[in-house]
Every structure is written in structure tokens, then in C-alpha cells.
C-alpha positions as CSV (number, residue, x, y, z in Angstrom):
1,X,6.8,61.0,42.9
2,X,4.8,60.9,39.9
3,X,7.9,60.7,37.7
4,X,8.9,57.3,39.7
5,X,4.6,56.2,39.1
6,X,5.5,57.0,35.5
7,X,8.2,55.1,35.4
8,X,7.1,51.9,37.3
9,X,3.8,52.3,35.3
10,X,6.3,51.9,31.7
11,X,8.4,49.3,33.2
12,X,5.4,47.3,33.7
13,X,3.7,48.3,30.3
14,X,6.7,47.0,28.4
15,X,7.3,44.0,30.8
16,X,3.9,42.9,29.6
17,X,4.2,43.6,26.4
18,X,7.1,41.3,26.5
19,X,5.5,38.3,28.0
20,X,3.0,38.9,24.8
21,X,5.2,38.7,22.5
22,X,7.0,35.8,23.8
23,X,3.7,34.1,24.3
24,X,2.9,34.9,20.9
25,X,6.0,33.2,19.6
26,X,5.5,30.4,21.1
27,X,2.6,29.1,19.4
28,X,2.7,25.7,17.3
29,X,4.8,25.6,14.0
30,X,4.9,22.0,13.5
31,X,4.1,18.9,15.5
32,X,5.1,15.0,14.6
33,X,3.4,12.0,16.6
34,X,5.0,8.6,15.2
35,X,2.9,5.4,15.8
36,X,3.5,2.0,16.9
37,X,4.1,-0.7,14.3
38,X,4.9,-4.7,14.0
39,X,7.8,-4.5,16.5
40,X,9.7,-1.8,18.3
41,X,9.0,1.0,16.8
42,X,9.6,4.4,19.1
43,X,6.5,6.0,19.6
44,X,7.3,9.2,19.9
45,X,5.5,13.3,19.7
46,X,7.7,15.9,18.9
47,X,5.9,19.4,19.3
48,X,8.2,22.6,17.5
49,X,7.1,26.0,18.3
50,X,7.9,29.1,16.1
51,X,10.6,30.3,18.6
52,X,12.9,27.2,18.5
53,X,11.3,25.5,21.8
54,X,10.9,21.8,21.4
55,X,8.6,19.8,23.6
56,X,9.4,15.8,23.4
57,X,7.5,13.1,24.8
58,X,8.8,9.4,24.4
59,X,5.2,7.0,24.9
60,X,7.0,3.4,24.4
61,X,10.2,1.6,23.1
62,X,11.9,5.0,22.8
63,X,15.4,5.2,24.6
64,X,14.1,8.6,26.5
65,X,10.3,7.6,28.2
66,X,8.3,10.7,29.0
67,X,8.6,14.1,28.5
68,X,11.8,16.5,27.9
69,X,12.5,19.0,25.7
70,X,15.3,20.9,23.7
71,X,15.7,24.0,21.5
72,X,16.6,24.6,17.8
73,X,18.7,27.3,16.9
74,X,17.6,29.8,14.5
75,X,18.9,28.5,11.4
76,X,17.1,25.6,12.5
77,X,14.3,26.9,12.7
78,X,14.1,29.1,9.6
79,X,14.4,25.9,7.9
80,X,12.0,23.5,9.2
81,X,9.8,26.7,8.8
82,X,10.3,27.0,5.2
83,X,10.3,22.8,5.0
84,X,6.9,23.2,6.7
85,X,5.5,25.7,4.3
86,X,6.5,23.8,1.2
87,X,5.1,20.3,2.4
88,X,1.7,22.4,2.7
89,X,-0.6,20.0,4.8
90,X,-3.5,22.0,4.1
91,X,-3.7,19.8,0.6
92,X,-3.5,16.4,1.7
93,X,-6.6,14.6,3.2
94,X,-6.7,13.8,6.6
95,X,-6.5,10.5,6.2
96,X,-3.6,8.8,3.4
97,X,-4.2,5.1,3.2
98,X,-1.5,2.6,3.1
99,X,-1.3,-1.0,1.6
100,X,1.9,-2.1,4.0
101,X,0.2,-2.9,7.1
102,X,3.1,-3.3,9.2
103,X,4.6,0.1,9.0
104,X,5.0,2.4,11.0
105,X,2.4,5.3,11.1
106,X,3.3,9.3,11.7
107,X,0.7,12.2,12.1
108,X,2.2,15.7,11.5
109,X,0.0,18.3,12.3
110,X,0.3,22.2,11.5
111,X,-2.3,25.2,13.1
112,X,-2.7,28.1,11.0
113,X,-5.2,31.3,12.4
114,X,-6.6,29.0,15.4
115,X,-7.4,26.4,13.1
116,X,-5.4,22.7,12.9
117,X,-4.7,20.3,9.8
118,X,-3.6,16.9,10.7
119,X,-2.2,14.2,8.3
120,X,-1.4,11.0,9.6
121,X,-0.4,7.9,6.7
122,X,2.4,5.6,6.3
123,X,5.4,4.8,4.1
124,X,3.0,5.9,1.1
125,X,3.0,8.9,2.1
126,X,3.8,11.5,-0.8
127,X,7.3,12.2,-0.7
128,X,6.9,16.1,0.9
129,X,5.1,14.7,4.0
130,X,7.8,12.2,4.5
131,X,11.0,14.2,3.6
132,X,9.1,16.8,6.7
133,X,9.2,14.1,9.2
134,X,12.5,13.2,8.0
135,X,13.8,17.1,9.0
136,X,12.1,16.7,12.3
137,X,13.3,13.5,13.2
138,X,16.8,14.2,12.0
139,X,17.0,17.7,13.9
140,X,15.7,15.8,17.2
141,X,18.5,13.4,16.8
142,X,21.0,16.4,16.0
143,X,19.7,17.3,19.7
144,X,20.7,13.8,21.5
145,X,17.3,12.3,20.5
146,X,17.0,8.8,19.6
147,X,13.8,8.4,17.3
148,X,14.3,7.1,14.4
149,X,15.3,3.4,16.1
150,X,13.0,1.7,18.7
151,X,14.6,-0.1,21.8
152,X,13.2,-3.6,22.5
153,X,13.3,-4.3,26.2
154,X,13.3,-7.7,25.8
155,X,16.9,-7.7,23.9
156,X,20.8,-7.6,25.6
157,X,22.7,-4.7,25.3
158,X,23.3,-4.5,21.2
159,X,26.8,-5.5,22.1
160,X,26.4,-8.1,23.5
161,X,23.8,-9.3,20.2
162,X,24.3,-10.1,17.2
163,X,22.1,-9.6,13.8
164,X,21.6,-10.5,10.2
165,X,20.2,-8.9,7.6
166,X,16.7,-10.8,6.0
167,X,15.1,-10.2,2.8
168,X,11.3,-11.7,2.9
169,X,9.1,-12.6,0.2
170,X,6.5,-9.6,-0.6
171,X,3.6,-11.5,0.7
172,X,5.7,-13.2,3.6
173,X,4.5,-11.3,7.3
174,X,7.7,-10.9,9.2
175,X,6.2,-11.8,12.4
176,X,4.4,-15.1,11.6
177,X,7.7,-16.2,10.2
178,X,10.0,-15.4,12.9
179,X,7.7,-17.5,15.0
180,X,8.5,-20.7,13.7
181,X,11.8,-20.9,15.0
182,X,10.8,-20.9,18.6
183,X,13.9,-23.2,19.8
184,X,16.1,-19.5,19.1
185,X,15.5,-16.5,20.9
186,X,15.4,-14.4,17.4
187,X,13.7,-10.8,17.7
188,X,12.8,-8.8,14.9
189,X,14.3,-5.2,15.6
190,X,13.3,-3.0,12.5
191,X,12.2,-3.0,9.1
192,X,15.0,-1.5,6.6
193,X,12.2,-0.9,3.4
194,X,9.3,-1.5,2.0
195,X,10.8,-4.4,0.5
196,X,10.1,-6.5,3.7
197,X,14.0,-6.7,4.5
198,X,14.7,-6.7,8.4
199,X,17.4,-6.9,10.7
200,X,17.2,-9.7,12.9
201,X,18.9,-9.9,15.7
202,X,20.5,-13.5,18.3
203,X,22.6,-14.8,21.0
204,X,25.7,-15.2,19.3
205,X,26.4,-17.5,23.1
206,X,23.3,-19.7,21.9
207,X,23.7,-20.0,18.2
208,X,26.6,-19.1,15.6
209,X,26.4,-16.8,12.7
210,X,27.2,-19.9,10.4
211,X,24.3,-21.9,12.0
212,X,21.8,-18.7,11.4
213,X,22.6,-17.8,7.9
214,X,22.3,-21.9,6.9
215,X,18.9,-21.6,8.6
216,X,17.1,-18.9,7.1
217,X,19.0,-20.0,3.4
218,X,16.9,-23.2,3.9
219,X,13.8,-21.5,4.5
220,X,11.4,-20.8,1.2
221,X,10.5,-17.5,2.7
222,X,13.6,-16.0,2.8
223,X,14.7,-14.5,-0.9
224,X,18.8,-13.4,0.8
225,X,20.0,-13.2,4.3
226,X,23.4,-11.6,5.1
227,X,25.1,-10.7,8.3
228,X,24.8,-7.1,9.2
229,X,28.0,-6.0,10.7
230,X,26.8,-2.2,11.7
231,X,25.5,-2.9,15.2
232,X,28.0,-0.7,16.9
233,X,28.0,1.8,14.3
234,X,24.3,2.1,15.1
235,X,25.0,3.6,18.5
């Protein structure tokens, strides 16, 4: 009898020291929360523990809305770890100002011995920060997570669209312009760089390519509009 006590009692003792380490593991390693912007951009958080587990949560214009998750694999892992450790937050203000108003916003955040260092900025981000979100973005997609392109409920099916390609002047806001052409149901889907080019997207049933491509050549805030034949390759 007090073998089997003994035994029960180590069964339990290890059991518990199981649940501690697996509780220990999973504790924060990195987490991304990408912000709205002029448009439809997915805002998204993407929460990666230290063993792999990935929490998502899709907030508005993303193709998944609400919560889900998905594990890395340990290679993975090691190397958003490793990514994570050479972006080093802990240098960066909180705060990185941007002069492009209309992009999209990210915060990553990291927690180190129970404390947490958030960064949240823009485009202008230094090129660490952003080459981090990059990983995480790309490994969620790897996963059969769309992030990195909003979906705008207001548009058809992309194949049943079509879009061009619009370079803007610098100064020219992207949304005041699209406005004036109120007789066409134009939506602005994304922004391609900071170089205020966008795809645009149409009813090919209510206005032909030729027709769009003459119109935005004739306006003076357009600098060169082409038509952007990777819709379905964007699936």
C-alpha cells in the first residue's frame, strides 16, 4: 500500500511539473497588432508564444473575422525567435512618427522578465522593425492566413472585378481623388508604396478598360496608370 501512495504521489508530482513547464513555455515571444488605414486594410493581432502556439484574431476587413489559431513548427520558431532578438524593441521609442498619414499602422510588442515593450509606427519604421512584421505576417500566411491584403465588403468577387494600376502625385490624397468620379463605382483596394501608387479596382460590365485608362490619363493628378493583370494571381 504505501508503495502504490508512493507511486500515485510521483505520478502526480511529475504530472504537475509538466503542466509547469508547459505553462512556462507558453508565455509571449512576440505579438503583431496591424491598424486600420485609408481603405481596407486587415486589422489584424497575431500573438506567437515561445512553444510555436499562435493565437489570431481578425478585428475588420480581414478574410478570417475573430479569433483562431495555428502552430509554427520548430524551425519556425527558432527563427522568428532569433528575428525577434535581433530587431531588439527594447531600443526604439514607444512611439516612431510617420509623415505618410494614410498608412497603415502596426504595433509589435515583446515581454521580457514580466515586463512589456511596445512599438507601434508606420511605413517609416527602421527597416528591423518592419522586416519582423514581415516574418510574422509571412509565416501566418505560410499557415492559410490572409493578412497582408484587406477584403473590402463592398466589392464583387475579385473575379468578377477588374483593376488598374494608379500612380498619384506625392501631394495628391488617394481618397479625395477617387471621389470625383462618382458616376463609376471605383474602390481603392490597397496602396502598393509609399510612392502613392494604388490599385484601383471596376465593373468591367459598367465601364471598359479603354474607357478607364483614357480617364485617369486625362486627369492632372495622375503621373501613370496601367492595367494590373495579377487579380487572380493574388488569390
Amino acid at each position: 500500500m504505501v508503495r502504490i501512495s508512493f507511486l500515485l504521489a510521483l505520478s502526480a508530482l511529475l504530472s504537475c511539473k509538466g503542466g509547469q513547464k508547459a505553462a512556462a513555455d507558453r508565455t509571449v515571444l512576440v505579438e503583431l497588432q496591424t491598424g486600420a488605414c485609408f481603405g481596407f486594410c486587415p486589422v489584424v493581432r497575431l500573438t506567437v508564444h515561445n512553444d510555436g502556439f499562435v493565437e489570431y484574431e481578425g478585428t475588420r476587413f480581414a478574410e478570417i473575422i475573430g479569433r483562431d489559431s495555428f502552430v509554427l513548427s520548430a524551425d519556425e520558431t527558432k527563427g522568428l525567435r532569433e528575428q525577434v532578438l535581433a530587431a531588439n524593441l527594447w531600443q526604439y521609442p514607444d512611439r516612431i512618427p510617420s509623415e505618410v498619414v494614410d498608412a497603415p499602422s502596426a504595433t509589435l510588442s515583446v515581454y521580457k522578465a514580466g515586463q512589456a515593450k511596445s512599438v507601434r509606427g508606420s511605413i517609416d519604421r527602421p527597416e528591423p522593425l518592419l522586416r519582423l512584421e514581415s516574418k510574422i505576417k509571412d509565416l501566418a500566411e505560410a499557415h492559410g492566413f490572409q493578412v497582408k491584403r484587406g477584403v473590402n465588403p463592398n466589392l464583387p468577387p475579385p473575379n468578377s472585378r477588374s483593376e488598374v494600376i494608379v500612380k498619384l502625385k506625392p501631394p495628391v490624397n488617394a481618397g479625395n481623388w477617387i471621389r470625383q468620379f462618382t458616376e463609376f463605382k471605383f474602390q481603392l483596394i490597397r496602396r502598393l508604396s509609399a510612392e502613392n501608387i494604388w490599385i484601383v479596382a471596376y465593373d468591367p460590365k459598367q465601364v471598359s478598360e479603354t474607357a478607364v485608362l483614357e480617364l485617369f490619363k486625362k486627369s492632372s493628378d495622375v503621373l501613370e496608370v496601367q492595367t494590373n493583370r495579377a487579380v487572380q494571381d493574388r488569390q
